[in-house]
C-alpha positions as CSV (number, residue, x, y, z in Angstrom):
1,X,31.9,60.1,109.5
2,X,28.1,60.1,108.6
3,X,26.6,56.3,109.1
4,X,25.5,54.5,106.0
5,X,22.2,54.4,105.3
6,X,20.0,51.4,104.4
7,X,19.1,50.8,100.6
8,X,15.0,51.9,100.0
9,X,13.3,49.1,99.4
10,X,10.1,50.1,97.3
11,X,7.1,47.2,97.4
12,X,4.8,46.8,94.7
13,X,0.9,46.0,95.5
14,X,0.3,42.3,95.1
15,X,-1.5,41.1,91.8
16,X,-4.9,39.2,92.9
17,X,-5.0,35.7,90.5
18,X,-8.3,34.2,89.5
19,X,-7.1,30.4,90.6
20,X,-10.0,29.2,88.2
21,X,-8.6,30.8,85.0
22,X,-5.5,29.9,83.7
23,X,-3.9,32.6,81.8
24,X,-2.2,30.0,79.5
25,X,-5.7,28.1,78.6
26,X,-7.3,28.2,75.1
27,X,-11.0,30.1,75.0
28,X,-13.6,27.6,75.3
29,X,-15.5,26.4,72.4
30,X,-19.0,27.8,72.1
31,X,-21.9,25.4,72.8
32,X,-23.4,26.3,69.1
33,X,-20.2,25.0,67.7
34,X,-20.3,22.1,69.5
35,X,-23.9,21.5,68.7
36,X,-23.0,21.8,64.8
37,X,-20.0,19.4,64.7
38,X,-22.3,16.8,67.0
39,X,-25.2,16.6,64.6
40,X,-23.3,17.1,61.0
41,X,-20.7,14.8,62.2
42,X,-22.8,12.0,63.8
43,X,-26.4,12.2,64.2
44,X,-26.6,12.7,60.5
45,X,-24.4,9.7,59.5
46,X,-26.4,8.0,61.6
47,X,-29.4,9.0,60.2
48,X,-28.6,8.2,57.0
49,X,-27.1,4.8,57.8
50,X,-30.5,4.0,59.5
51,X,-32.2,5.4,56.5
52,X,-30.2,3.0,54.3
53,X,-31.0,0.2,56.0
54,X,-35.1,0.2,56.4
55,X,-34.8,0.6,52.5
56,X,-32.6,-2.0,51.4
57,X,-33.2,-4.4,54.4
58,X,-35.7,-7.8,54.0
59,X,-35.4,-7.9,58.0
60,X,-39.4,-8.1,58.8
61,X,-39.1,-4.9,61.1
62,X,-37.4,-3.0,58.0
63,X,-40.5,-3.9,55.4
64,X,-42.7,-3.0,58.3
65,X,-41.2,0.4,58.6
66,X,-41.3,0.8,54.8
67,X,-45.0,-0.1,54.5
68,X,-46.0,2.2,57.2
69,X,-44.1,4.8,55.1
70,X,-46.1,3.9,52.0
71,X,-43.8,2.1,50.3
72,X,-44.7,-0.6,48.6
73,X,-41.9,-3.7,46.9
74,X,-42.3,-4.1,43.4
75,X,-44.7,-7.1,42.1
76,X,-43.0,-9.0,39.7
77,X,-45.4,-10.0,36.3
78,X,-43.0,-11.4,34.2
79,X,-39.9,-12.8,34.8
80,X,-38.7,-15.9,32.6
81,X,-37.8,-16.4,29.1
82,X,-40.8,-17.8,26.9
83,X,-41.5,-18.9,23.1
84,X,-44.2,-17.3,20.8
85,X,-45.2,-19.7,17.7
86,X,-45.7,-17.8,14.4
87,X,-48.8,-16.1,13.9
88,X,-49.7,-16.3,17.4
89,X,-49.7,-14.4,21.0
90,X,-48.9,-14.9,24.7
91,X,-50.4,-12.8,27.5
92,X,-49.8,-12.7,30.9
93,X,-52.7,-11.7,33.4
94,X,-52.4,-9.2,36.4
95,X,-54.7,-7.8,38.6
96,X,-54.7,-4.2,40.8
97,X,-56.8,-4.2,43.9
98,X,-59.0,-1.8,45.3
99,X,-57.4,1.4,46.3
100,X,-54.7,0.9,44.4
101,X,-52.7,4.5,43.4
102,X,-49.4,5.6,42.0
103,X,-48.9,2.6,40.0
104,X,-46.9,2.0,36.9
105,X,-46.0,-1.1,35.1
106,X,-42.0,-0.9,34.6
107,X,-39.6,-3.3,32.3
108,X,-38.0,-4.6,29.7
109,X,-37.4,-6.8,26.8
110,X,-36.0,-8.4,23.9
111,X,-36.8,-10.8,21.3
112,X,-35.1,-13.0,18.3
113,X,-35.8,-15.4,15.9
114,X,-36.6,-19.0,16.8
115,X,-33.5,-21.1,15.5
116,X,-35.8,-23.8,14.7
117,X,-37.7,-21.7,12.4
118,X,-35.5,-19.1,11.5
119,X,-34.7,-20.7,7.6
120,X,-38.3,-20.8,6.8
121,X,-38.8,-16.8,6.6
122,X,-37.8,-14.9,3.4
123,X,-34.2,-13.9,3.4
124,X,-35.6,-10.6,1.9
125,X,-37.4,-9.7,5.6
126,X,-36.0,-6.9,7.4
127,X,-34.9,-7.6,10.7
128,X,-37.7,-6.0,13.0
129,X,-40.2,-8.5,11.0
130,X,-37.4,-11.3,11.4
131,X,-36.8,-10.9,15.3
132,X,-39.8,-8.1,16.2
133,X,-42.4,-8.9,18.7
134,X,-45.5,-6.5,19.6
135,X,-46.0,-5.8,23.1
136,X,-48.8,-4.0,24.2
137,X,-50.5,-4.0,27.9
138,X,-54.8,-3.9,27.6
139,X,-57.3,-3.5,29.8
140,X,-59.6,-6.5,30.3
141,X,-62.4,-4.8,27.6
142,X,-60.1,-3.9,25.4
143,X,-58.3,-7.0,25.3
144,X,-61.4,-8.8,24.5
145,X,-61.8,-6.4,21.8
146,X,-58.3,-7.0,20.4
147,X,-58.5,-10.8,19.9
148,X,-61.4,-10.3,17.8
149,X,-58.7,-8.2,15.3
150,X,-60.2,-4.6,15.9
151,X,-58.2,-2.0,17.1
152,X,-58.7,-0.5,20.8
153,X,-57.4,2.0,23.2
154,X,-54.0,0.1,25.1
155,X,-52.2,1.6,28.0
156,X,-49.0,1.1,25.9
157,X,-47.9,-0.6,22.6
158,X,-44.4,-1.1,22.0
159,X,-45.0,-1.4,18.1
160,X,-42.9,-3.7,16.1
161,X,-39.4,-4.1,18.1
162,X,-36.7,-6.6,18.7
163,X,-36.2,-4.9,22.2
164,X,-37.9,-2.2,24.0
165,X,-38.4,-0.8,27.2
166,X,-41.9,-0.6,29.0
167,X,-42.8,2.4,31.5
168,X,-46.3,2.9,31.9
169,X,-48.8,4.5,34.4
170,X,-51.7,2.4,35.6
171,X,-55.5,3.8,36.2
172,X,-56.1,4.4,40.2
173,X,-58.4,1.8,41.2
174,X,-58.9,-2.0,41.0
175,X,-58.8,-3.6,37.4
176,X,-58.0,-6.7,35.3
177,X,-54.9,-5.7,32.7
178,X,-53.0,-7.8,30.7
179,X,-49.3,-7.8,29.0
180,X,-49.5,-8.8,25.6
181,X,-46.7,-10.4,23.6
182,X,-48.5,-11.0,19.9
183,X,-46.3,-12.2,16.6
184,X,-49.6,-12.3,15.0
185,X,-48.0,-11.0,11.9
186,X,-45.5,-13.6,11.6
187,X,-46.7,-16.1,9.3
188,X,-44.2,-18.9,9.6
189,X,-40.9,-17.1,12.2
190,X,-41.3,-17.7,15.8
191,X,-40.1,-15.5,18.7
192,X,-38.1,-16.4,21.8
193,X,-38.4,-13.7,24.5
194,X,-36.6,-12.3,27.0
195,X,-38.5,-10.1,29.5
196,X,-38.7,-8.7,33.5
197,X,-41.9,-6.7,34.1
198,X,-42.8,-5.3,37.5
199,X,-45.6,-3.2,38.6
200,X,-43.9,-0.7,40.7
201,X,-45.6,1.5,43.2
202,X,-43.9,5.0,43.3
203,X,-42.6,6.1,46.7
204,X,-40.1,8.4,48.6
205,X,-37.2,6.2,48.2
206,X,-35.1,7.4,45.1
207,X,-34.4,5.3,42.3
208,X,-31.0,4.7,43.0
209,X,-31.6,3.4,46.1
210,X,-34.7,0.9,45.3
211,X,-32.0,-0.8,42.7
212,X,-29.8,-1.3,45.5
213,X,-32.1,-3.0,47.4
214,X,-33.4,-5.2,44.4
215,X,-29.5,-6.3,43.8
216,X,-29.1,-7.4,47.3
């Protein structure tokens, strides 16, 4: 009887492994990517929270920042209530130095009848007359020229209102200006006024963000 033989055994070249790279591993994440989500994800919040700050900050090293920026804080002219007797005017007096650019003169009011003297008027006066005031802002020659009664050039008039707004540009350059509040055609009512005037230099920061920093 013929001896058994011995099963083949077939062997299989060995499969070299890369011990470094794991087949099981997720692809690395480019550098750009990474790049992108570090600067949109925290150098820019960072940025803008910086940003934020120098604007709406009143630590000294903030304002310095700003002015070296060219930003300037608004210069308050007017900022309390006051009383105009009939048939009179108030001004207020503000000067621009040398050099000065990109300036407006910014505000608001309102005016109304003095209680005191609010009877004495006709009944039959409409209410602009009854609670109106004039505001105009004037040069320093053409102011002269306006208390003498003549008409002149202003930088703005309001005309006859019981409120108003004031938004006006200013000539580059030093000069003497002043804000007018006349009730020179009231013979007999006068005015109690409401008003906050600034002289605001334009600059980079927007508008939204200078009132934040003027509420804080």
């Amino acid at each position: 009887m013929p001896a058994a033989k011995d099963p083949e055994i077939k062997q299989y070249p060995a499969v070299k492994s890369d011990p470094d790279v794991s087949p099981e591993a997720a692809p690395p994440v480019p550098r750009s990517r990474r790049k992108y989500f570090f600067f949109f994800w925290i150098v820019l919040p960072m940025l803008f929270a910086a940003t934020a700050w120098v604007a709406t900050s009143s630590n000294p090293l903030a304002q310095g920042i700003q002015e070296l920026a060219g930003n300037k804080h608004d210069q308050a002219i007017l900022d309390t209530p006051f009383s105009v007797t009939p048939h009179n005017f108030r001004y207020y007096k503000f000067t621009l130095p040398e050099g000065s650019t990109n300036v407006a003169i910014v505000g608001e009011f309102a005016s109304a009848a003095d209680s005191d003297n609010r009877k004495s008027e006709s009944k039959g006066q409409p209410q602009e007359t009854e609670n109106g005031i004039e505001l105009y802002v004037l040069s320093e020659s053409a102011f002269a020229i306006w208390q003498t009664g003549y008409a002149t050039n202003s930088v703005f008039e309001s005309g006859r209102v019981s409120q108003g707004k004031v938004q006006a540009d200013l000539p580059a350059g030093s000069g003497v200006y002043y804000l007018v509040f006349s009730n020179k055609f009231s013979a007999k009512t006068g005015k109690k006024v409401n008003a906050d005037v600034v002289l605001r230099y334009k600059s980079w920061l927007p508008d939204w963000l200078r009132r934040m920093r003027s509420d804080s």
